[in-house]
N, C-alpha and C positions, 0 to 999 in steps of 0.2 A: 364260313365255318371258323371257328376259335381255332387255334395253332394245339391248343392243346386236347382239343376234342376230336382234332382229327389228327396226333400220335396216338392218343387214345385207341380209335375206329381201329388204326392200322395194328395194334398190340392186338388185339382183339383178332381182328384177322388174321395175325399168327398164331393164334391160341391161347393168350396169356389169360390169364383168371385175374379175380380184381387184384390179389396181393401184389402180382408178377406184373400188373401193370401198373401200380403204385411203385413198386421198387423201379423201375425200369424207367418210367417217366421222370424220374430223378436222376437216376445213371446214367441217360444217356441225355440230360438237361443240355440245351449248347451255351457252354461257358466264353464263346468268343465275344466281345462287346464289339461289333460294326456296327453299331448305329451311329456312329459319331464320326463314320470316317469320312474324312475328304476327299471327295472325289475327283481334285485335281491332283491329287500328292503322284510326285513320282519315283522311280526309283530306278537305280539301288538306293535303299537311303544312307543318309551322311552318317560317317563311323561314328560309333560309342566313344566315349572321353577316352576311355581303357586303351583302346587303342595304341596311342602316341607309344605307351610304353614298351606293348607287345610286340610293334615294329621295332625298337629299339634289342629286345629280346631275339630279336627273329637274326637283325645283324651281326647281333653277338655270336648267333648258334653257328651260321656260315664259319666263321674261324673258328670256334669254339667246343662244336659241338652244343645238339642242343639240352641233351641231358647234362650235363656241366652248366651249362648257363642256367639252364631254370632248377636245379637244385639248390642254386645261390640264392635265388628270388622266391621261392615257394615254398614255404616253413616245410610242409608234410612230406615234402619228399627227404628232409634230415631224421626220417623215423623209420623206422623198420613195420611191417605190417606182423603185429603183434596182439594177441587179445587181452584186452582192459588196457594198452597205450593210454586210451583216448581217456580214460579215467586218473593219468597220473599227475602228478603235480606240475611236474617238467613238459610234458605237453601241452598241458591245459596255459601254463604259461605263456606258453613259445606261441599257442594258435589262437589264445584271444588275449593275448597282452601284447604280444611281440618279444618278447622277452627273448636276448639273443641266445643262438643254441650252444654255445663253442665250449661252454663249460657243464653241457648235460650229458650225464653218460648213456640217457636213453636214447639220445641223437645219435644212434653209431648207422643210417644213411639208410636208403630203400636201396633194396638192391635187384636192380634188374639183371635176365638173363642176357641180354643184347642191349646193351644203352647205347652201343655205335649204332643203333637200328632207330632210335627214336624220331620223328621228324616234329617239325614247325613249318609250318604253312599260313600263310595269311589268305582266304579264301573269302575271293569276293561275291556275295548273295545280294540276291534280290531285299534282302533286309539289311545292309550294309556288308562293308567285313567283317571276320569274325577269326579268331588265333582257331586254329586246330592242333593237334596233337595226333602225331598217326603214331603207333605201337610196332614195335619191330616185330613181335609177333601176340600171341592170345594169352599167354602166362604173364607177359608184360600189362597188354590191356589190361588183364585183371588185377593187377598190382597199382596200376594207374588209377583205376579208379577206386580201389578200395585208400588208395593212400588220399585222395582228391575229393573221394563223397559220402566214406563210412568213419574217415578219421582214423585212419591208418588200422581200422580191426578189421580182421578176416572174416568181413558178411560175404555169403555165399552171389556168386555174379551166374545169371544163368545161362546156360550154354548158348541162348538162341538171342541174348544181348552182346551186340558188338560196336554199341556205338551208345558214349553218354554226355549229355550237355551237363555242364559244369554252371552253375551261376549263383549267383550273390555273392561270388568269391572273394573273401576279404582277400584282398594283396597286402600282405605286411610292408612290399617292396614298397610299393607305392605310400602306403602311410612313412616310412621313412623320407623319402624323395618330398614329401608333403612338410614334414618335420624341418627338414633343412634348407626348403625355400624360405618357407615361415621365421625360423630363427638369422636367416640373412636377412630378410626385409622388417627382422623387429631385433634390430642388436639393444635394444633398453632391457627386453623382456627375457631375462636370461634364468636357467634355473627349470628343473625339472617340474614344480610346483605351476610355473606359467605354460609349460608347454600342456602339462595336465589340464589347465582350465583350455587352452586354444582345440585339446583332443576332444574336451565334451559337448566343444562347437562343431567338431567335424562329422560327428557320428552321423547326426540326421543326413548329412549330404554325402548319401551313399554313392553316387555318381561319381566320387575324387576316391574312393580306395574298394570299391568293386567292380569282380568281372565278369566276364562269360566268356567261356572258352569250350570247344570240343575234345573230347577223348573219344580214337577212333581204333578199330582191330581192323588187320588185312586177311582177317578171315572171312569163311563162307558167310553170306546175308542172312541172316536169321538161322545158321546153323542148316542151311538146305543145301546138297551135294549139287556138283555142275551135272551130274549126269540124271537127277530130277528134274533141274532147267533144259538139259535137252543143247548143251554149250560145250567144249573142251573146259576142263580144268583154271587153263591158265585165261580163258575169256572168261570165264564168271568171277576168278579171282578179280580180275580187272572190272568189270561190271558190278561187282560186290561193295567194291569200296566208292567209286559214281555214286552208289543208291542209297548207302549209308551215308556218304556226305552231305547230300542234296536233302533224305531226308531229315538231318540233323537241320540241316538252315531253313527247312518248315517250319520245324517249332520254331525256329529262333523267329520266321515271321511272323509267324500268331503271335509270338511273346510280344513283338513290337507294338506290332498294329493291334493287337485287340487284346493287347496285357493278359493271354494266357496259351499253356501250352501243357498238356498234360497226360500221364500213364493212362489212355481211354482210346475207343475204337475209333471211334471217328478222329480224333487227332493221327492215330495211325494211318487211317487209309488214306487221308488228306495228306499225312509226309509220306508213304509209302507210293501213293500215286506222282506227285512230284520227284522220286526216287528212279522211278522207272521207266518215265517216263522222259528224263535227263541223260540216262543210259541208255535207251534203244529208239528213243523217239515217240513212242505209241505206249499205254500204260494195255497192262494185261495181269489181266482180274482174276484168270489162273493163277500167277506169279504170287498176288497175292495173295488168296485163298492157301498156295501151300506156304506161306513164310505164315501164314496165323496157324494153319494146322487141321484145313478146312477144306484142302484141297479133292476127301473122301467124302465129303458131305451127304448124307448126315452124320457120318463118323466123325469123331474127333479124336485127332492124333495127340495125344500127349508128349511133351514138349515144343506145341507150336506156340507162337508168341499171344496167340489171344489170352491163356490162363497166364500172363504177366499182367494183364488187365482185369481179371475178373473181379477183386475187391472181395467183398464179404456177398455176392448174388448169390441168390439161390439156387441149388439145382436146377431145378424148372426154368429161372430168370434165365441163367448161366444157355443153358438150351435155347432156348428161341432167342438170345443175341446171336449164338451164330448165327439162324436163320437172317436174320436181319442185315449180318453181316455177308452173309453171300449175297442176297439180292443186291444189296447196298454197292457191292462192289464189281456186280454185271451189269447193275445199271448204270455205274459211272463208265464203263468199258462201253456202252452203246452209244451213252449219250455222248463222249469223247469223239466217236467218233462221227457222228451227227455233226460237231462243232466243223468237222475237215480244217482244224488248226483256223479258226474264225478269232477266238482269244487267247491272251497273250497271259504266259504263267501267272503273273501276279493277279491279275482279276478271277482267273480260273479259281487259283486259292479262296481268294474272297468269298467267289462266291459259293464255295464247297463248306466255308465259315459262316455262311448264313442258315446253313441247311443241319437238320437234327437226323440222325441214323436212321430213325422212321423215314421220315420224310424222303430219304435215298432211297431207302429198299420197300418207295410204294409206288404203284403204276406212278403214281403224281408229280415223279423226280424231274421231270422235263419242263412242267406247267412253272413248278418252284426254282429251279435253277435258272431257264429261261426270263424268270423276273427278276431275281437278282443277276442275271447278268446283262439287263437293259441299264441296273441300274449303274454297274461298276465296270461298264465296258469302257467309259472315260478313262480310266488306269494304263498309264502305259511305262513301257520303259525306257530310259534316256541313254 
């Protein structure tokens, strides 16, 4: 049977009508590209370029602290989180020119409520290292990212986000450190007009002045109380921030390996399974259920993290993805344990990136996961 005639069947069998399977069949389309992967590669894999620097960052912050040191290096944190910044002249300079800030009067600094709180961590993942940033508390996270991903204006962060990947980060630090390599190994070529022609060489080769990095909160996972987990306080606190880091270096391995990583369910339950699975050992499909807001099913609890995904779906669409979403995610809870720990995290991923949301939450999830995981049980780690 065609792959797509049989999401089809399974839409079908949850009730959807033709629109609801038309929208659906698109939205929950699997954007991962494993067809191309090597089935010898291992891992963790070798750091991004970015790196060298971050480590350099990371030494600073020991003596330094780390909010000091990366104020110096990171334009937007010299702006205050203000609405229309990102539209002013003196910004626009500073974050796509580089243009330095000491003489703007818009630069008067973000201001956090705890900057002695802020950490750097170098956190080694199955997709290589990656810089994190942990939040000395939730008013900070939200400062951090809105300075990091909205361009210093106050877009609303919604309570049940606590953790955001950062990437294609232009580093102005870094184009500078690029700048003054360049002009040492070309003392002929002197003059602002030569460095201009060497900058519109540099642009395409995004790998020498972009980054990725995490921004994390040490708050509750998805905005869910330890006394709905069934934990004290201060273990879920601790269990909280596990699940949030782990599931941030998911995406970051889908970004790797299959060039994508994205606001959709099944990218969720694939890092939220890896989340929780890194924290207590065994993945549980309750846990997730209430971090989406599913936990009352068929009810839907507003404020769980599923309506951060819903996009433009329809009513009707919007409904039966939970359904999909709860099978999807009992059956990863059975089949898990079917496995009795037989594969090793990075192939598990793989092969949860082979499989479409249908596909998980149809009796059939074991016949398809079982074939891709003959195929990528060669994956191991070093």
């Amino acid at each position: 049977m065609e792959r797509q005639e049989l999401r089809t069947r399974i839409l079908k069998a949850y009730g959807a009508n033709d629109s609801e399977t038309e929208e659906l069949l698109a939205y929950n389309e699997n954007a991962f590209n494993t067809a191309n992967l090597d089935p010898t590669i291992t891992f963790p894999l070798a750091p991004e370029p970015y790196m060298a620097t971050w480590e350099t960052y990371r030494a600073e912050a020991t003596e330094k602290g780390t909010f000091e040191t990366l104020k110096k290096r990171l334009i937007q944190l010299q702006f205050p989180i203000q609405a229309g910044i990102s539209q002013t002249e003196a910004y626009r300079g500073a974050t796509r020119r580089g243009i330095p800030v000491e003489s703007m009067a818009e630069a008067t600094g973000l201001v956090l409520t705890q900057p002695e709180g802020l950490q750097l961590i170098i956190h080694q993942s199955l997709a290589g290292t990656i810089p994190v940033l942990i939040a000395g508390n939730r008013e900070d996270f939200v400062l951090l990212v809105q300075a990091l991903t909205t361009k210093n204006e106050p877009k609303p962060v919604p309570a049940s986000m606590g953790a955001c990947m950062v990437a294609g980060f232009n580093n102005w630090d870094r184009i500078r450190q690029y700048r003054q390599q360049w002009e040492a190994n070309h003392p002929d070529y002197t003059g602002e007009a030569s460095w201009m022609a060497e900058f519109k060489r540099l642009i395409p080769k995004k790998e020498l002045y972009q980054d990725r990095f995490m921004i994390l909160s040490q708050g509750l996972y998805s905005d869910v109380s330890a006394q709905d987990i069934g934990v004290s306080e201060a273990e879920w606190l601790r269990l909280s921030l596990v699940i949030r880091l782990e599931h941030e270096c998911t995406h970051y391995f889908t970004r790797r390996l299959f060039n994508s990583m994205r606001n959709n369910p099944l990218d969720e339950l694939i890092a939220d399974y890896r989340g929780i699975v890194a924290a207590i050992g065994d993945y549980r499909a309750d846990w997730f259920l209430r971090f989406m807001g599913l936990e009352s099913f068929p009810n839907y609890r507003q404020g769980g993290r599923l309506q951060n995904y819903r996009g433009s779906l329809s009513p009707g669409s919007f409904k039966i993805l939970q359904s999909l979403v709860v099978s999807a995610a009992r059956n990863l809870e059975a089949f898990e344990r079917q496995l009795l720990k037989r594969i090793n995290p990075a192939a598990m991923v793989t092969t949860l990136c082979c499989l479409t949301l249908e596909e998980l939450a149809s009796d059939a999830v074991d016949i398809a996961a079982d074939t891709s995981i003959r195929t990528f049980d060669t994956i191991v780690e070093t």
